[in-house]
MMTF fields as JSON, N, C-alpha, C and O atoms, coordinates in Angstrom:
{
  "mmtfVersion": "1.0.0",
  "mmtfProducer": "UNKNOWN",
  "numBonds": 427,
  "numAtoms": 428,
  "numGroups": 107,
  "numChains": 1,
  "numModels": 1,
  "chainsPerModel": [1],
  "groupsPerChain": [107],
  "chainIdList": ["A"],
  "bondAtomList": [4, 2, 8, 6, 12, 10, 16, 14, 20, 18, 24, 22, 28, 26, 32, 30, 36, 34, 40, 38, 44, 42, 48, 46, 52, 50, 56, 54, 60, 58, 64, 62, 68, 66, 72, 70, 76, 74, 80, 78, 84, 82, 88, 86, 92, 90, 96, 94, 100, 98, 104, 102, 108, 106, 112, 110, 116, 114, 120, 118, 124, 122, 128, 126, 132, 130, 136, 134, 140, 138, 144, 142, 148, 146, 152, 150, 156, 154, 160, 158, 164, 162, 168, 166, 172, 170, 176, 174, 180, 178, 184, 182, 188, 186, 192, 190, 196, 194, 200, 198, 204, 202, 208, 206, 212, 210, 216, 214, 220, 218, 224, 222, 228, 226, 232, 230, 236, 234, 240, 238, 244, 242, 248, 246, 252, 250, 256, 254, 260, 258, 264, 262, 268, 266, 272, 270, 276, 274, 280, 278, 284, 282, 288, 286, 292, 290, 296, 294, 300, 298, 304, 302, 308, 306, 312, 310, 316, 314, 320, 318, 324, 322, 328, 326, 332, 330, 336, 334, 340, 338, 344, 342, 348, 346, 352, 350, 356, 354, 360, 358, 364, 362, 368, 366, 372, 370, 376, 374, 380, 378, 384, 382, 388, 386, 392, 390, 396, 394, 400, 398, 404, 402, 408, 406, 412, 410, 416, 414, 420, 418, 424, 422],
  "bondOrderList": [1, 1, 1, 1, 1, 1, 1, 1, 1, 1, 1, 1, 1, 1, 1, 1, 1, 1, 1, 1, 1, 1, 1, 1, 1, 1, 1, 1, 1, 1, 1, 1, 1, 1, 1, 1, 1, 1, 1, 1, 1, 1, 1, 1, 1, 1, 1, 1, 1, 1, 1, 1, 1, 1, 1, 1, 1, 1, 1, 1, 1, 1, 1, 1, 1, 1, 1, 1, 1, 1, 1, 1, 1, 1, 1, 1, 1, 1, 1, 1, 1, 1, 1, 1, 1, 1, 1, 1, 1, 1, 1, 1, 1, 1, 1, 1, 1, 1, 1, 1, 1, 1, 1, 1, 1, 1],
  "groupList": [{"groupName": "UNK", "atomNameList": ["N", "CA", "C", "O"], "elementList": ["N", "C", "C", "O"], "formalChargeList": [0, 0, 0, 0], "bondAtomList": [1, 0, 2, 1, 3, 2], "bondOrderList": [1, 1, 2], "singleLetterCode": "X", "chemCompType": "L-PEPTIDE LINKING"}],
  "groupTypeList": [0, 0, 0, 0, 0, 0, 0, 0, 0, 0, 0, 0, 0, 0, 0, 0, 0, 0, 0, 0, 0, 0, 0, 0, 0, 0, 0, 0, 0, 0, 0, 0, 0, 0, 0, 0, 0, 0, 0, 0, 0, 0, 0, 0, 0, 0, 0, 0, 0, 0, 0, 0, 0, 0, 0, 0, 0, 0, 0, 0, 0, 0, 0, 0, 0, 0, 0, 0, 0, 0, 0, 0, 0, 0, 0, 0, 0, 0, 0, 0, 0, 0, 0, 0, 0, 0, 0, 0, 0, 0, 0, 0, 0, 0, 0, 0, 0, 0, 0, 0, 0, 0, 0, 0, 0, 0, 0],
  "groupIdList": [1, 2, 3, 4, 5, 6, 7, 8, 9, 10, 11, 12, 13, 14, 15, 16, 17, 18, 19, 20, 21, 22, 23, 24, 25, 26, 27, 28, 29, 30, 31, 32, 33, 34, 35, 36, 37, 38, 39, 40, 41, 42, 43, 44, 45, 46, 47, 48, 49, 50, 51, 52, 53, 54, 55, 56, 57, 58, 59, 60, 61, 62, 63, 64, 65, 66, 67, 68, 69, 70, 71, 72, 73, 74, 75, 76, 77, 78, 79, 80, 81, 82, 83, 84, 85, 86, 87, 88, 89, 90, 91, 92, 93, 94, 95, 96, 97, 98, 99, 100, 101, 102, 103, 104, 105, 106, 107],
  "secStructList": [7, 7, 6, 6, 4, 4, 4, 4, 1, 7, 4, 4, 4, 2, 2, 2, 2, 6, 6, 7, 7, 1, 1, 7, 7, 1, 2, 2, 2, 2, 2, 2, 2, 2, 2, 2, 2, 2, 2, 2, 7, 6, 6, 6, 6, 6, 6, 7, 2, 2, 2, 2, 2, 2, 2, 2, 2, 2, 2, 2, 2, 2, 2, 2, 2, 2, 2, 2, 2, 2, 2, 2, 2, 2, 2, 1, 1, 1, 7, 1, 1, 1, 7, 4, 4, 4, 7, 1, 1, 7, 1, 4, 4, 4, 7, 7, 7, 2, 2, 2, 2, 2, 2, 2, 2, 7, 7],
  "xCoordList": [30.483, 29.074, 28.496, 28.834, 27.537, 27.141, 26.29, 25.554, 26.189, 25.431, 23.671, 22.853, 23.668, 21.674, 21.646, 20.701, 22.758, 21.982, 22.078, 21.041, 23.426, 22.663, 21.388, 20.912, 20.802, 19.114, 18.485, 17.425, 18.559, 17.284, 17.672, 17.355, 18.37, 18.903, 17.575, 16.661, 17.686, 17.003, 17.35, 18.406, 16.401, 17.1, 16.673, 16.944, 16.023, 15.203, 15.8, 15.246, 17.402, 18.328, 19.155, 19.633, 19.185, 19.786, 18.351, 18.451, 17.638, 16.79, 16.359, 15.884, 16.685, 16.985, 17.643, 17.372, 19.129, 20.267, 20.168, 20.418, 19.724, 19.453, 18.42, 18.327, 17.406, 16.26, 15.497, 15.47, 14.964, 14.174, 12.774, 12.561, 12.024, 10.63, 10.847, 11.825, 10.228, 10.098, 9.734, 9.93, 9.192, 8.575, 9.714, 9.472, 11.006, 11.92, 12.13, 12.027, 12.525, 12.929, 14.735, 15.143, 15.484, 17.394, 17.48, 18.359, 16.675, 16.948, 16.817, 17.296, 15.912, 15.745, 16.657, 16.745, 17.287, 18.135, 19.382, 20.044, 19.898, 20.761, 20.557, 21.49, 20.009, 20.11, 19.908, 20.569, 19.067, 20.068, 20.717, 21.244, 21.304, 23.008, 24.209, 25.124, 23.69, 24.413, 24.439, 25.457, 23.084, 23.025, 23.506, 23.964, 23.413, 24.013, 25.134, 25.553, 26.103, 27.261, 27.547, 28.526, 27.328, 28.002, 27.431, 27.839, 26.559, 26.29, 27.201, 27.363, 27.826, 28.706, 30.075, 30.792, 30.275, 31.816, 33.019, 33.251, 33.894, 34.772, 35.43, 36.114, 35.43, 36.293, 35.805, 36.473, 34.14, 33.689, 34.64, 35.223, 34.616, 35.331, 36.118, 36.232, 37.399, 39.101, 39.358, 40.581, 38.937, 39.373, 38.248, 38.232, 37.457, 37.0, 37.067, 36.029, 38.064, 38.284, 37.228, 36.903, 36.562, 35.364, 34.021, 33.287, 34.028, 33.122, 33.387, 32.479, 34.471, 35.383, 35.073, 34.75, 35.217, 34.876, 33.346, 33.059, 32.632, 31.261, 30.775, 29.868, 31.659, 31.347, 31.464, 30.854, 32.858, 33.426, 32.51, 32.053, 32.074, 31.084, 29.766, 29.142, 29.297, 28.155, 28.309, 27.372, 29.974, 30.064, 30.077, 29.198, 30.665, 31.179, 29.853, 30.16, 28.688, 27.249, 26.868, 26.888, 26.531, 26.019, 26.6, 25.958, 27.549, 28.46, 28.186, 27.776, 28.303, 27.589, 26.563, 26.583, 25.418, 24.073, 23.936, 23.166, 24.519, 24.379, 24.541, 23.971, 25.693, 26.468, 25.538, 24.852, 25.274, 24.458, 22.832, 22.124, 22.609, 21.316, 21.913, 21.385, 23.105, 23.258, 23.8, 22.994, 24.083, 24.562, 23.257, 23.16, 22.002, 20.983, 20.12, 19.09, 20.556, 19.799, 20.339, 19.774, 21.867, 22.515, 22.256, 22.289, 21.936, 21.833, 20.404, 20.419, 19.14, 17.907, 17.624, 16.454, 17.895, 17.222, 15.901, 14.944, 15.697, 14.839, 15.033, 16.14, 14.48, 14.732, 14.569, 14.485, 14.453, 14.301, 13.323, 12.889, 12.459, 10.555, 10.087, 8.867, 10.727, 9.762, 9.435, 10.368, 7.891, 7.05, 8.131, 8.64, 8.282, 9.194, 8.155, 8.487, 6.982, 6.239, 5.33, 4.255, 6.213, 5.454, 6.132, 5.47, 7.554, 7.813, 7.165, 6.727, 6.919, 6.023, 7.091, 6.5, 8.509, 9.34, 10.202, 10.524, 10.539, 11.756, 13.293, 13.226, 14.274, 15.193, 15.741, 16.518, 15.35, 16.204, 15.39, 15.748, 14.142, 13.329, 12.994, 12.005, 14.101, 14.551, 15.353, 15.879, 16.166, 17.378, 16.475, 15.922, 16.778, 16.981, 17.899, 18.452, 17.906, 18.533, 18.623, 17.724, 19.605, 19.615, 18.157, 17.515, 17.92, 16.792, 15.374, 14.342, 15.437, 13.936, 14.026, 13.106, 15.295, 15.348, 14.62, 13.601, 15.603, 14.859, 13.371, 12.761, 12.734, 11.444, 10.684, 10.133, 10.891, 10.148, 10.525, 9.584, 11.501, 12.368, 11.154, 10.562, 10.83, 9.527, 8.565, 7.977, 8.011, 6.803, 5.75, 4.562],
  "yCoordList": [-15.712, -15.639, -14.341, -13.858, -13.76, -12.688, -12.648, -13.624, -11.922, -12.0, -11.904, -12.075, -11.517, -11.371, -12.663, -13.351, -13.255, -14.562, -15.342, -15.965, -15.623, -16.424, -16.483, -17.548, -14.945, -15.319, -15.659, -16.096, -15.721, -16.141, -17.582, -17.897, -18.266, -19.279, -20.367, -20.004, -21.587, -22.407, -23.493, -24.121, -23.688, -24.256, -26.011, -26.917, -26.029, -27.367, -28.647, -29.706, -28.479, -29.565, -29.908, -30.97, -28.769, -28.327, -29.589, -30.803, -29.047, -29.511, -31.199, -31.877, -31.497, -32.794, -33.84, -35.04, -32.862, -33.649, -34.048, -35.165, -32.897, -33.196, -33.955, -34.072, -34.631, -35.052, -34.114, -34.438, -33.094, -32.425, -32.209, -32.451, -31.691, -31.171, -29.686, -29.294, -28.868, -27.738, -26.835, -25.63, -27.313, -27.127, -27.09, -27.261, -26.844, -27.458, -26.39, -25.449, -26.208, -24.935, -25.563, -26.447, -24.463, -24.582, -25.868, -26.718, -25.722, -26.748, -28.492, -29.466, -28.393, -29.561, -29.867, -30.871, -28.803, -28.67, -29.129, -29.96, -28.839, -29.043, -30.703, -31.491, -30.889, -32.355, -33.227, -34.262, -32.917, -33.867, -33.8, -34.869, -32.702, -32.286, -33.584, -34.377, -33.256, -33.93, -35.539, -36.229, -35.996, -37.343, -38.08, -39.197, -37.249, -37.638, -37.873, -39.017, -36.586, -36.699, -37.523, -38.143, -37.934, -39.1, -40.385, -41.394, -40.493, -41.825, -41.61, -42.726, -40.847, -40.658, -40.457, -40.559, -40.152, -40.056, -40.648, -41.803, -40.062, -40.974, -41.618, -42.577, -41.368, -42.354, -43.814, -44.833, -43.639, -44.856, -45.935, -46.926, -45.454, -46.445, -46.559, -47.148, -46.001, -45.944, -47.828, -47.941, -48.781, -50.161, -50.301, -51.474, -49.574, -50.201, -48.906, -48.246, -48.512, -47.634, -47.257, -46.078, -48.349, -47.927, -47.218, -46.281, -47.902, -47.252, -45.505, -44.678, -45.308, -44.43, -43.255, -42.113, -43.704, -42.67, -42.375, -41.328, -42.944, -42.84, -42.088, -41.255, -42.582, -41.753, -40.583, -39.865, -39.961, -38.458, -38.089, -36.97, -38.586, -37.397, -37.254, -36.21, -38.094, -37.624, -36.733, -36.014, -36.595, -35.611, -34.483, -33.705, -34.09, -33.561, -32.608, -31.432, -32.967, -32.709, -32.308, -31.163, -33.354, -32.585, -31.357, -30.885, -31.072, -30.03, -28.718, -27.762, -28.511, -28.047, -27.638, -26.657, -28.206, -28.298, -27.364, -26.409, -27.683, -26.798, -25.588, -24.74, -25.609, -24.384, -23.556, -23.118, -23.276, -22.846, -22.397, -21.501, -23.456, -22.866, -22.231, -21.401, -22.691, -21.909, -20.45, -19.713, -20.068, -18.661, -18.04, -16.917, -18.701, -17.756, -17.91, -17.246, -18.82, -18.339, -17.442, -17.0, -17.132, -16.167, -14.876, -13.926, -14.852, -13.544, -13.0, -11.769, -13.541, -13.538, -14.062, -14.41, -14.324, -14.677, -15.754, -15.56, -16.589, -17.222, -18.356, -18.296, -19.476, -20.406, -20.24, -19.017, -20.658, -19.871, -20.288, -19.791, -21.181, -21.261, -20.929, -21.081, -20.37, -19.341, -18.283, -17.524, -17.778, -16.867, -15.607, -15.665, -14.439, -13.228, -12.469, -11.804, -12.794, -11.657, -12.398, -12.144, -13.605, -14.818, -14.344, -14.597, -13.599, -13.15, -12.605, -11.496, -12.838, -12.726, -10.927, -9.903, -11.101, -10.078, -9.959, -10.747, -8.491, -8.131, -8.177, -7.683, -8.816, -8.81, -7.221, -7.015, -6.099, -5.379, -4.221, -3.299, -5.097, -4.538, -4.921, -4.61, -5.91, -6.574, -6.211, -6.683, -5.129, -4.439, -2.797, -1.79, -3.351, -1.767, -1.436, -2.131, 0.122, 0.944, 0.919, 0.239, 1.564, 1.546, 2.088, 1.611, 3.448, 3.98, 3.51, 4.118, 2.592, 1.668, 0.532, 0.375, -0.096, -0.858, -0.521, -0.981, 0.528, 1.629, 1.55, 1.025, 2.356, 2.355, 1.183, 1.222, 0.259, -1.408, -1.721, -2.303, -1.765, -2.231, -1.668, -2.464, -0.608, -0.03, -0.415, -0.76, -0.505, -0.879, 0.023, -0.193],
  "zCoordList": [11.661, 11.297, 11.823, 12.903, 10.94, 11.885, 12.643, 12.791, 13.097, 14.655, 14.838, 15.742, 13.369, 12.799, 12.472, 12.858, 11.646, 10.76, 11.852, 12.08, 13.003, 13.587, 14.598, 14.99, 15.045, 15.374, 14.558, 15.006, 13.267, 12.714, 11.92, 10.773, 12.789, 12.04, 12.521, 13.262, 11.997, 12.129, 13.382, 13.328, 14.529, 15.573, 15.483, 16.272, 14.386, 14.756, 14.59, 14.884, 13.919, 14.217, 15.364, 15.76, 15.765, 17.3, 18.017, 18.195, 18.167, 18.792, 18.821, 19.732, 17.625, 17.12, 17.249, 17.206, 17.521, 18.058, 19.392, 19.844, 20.086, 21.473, 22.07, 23.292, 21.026, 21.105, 22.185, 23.372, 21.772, 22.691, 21.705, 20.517, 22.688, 21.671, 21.589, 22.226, 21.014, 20.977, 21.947, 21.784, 23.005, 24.04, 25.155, 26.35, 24.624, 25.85, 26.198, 25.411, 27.624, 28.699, 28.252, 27.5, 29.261, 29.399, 30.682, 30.819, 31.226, 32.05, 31.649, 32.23, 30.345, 29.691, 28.569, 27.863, 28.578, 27.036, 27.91, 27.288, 29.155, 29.9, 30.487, 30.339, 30.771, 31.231, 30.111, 30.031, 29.24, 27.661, 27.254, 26.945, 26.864, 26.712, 27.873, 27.646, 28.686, 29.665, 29.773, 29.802, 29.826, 29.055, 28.398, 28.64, 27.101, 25.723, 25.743, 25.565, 26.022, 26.267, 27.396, 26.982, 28.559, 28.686, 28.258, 28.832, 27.347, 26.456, 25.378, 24.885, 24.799, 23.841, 23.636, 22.64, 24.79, 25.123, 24.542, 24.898, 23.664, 22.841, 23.945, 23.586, 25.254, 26.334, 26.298, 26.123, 26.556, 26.598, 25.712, 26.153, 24.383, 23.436, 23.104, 22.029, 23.892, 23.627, 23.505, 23.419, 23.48, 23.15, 21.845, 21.471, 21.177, 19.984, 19.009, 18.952, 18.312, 16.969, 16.188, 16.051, 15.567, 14.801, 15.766, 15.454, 16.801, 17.712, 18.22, 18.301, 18.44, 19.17, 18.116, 18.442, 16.853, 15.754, 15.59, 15.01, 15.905, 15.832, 16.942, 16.954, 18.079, 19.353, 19.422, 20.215, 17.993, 18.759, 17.718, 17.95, 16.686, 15.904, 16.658, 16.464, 17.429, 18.141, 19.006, 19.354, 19.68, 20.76, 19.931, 20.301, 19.024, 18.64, 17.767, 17.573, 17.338, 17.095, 18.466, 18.917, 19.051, 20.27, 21.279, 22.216, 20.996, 21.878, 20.927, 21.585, 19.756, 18.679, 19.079, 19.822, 18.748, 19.019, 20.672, 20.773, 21.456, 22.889, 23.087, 23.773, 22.159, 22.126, 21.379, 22.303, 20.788, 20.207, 20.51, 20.051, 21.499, 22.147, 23.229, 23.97, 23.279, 25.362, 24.38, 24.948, 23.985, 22.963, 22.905, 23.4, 22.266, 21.941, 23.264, 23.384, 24.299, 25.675, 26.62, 27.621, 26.081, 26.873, 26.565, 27.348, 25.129, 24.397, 24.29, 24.272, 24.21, 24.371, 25.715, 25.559, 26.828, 27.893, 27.446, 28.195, 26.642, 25.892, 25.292, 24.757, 25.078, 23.988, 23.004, 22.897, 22.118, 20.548, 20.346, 19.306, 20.898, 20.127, 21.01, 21.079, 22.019, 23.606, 23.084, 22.822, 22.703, 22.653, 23.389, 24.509, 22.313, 23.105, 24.305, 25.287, 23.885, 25.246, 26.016, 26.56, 25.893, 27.245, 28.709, 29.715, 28.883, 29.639, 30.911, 30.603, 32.084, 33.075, 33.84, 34.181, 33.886, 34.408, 33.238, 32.348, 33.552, 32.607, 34.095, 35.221, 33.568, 34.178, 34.364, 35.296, 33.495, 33.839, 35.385, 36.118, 35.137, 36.297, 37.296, 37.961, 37.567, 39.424, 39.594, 40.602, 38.863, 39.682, 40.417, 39.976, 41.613, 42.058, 43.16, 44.012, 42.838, 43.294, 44.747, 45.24, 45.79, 47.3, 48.053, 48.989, 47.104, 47.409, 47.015, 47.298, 46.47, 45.608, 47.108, 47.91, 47.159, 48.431, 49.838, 50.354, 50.279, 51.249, 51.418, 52.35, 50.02, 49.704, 50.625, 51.725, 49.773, 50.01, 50.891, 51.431, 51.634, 53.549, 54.403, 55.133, 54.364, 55.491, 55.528, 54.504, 56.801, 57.152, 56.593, 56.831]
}
């Protein structure tokens, strides 16, 4: 896939699967992810077949579904309905240098 279509892809099934609102931070996207999957777990149902199959397509959606936001939160520092210039810091402007250190170390 290329790498434009998937930013401008549509996240709102992602979001769906995971039952989240739109409003969700990574840390909320992460602990339903986590949830889910162990409510879904094809282990749970290794003694019932029909269940077991129902189970791995939900994992199997939801692992999907994560992947995919944890990709465009790795790559945007952002959720995908997070406002781009809600940003309070830019990450690349908490790095500094020995001498920026220095600077700020003195009284």
């Amino acid at each position: 896939m290329n790498e434009q279509n998937s930013d401008n892809r549509d996240f709102r099934p992602d979001y769906a699967t995971l039952e989240l609102n739109h409003r969700a931070d990574w840390k909320a996207v992460r602990t339903s992810y986590r949830q889910l999957v162990h409510l879904w777990h094809p282990d749970r149902y290794a003694t019932r077949p029909r269940e077991r199959a129902h189970a791995q397509q939900n994992f199997t959606s939801l692992t999907q579904s994560y992947t995919r936001l944890r990709n465009f939160h790795r790559r945007h520092g952002r959720m995908p309905f997070e406002p781009t210039g809600n940003r309070s810091t830019n990450k690349s402007m908490e790095i500094h240098t020995p001498a920026q250190r220095r600077k700020t170390s003195r009284p």
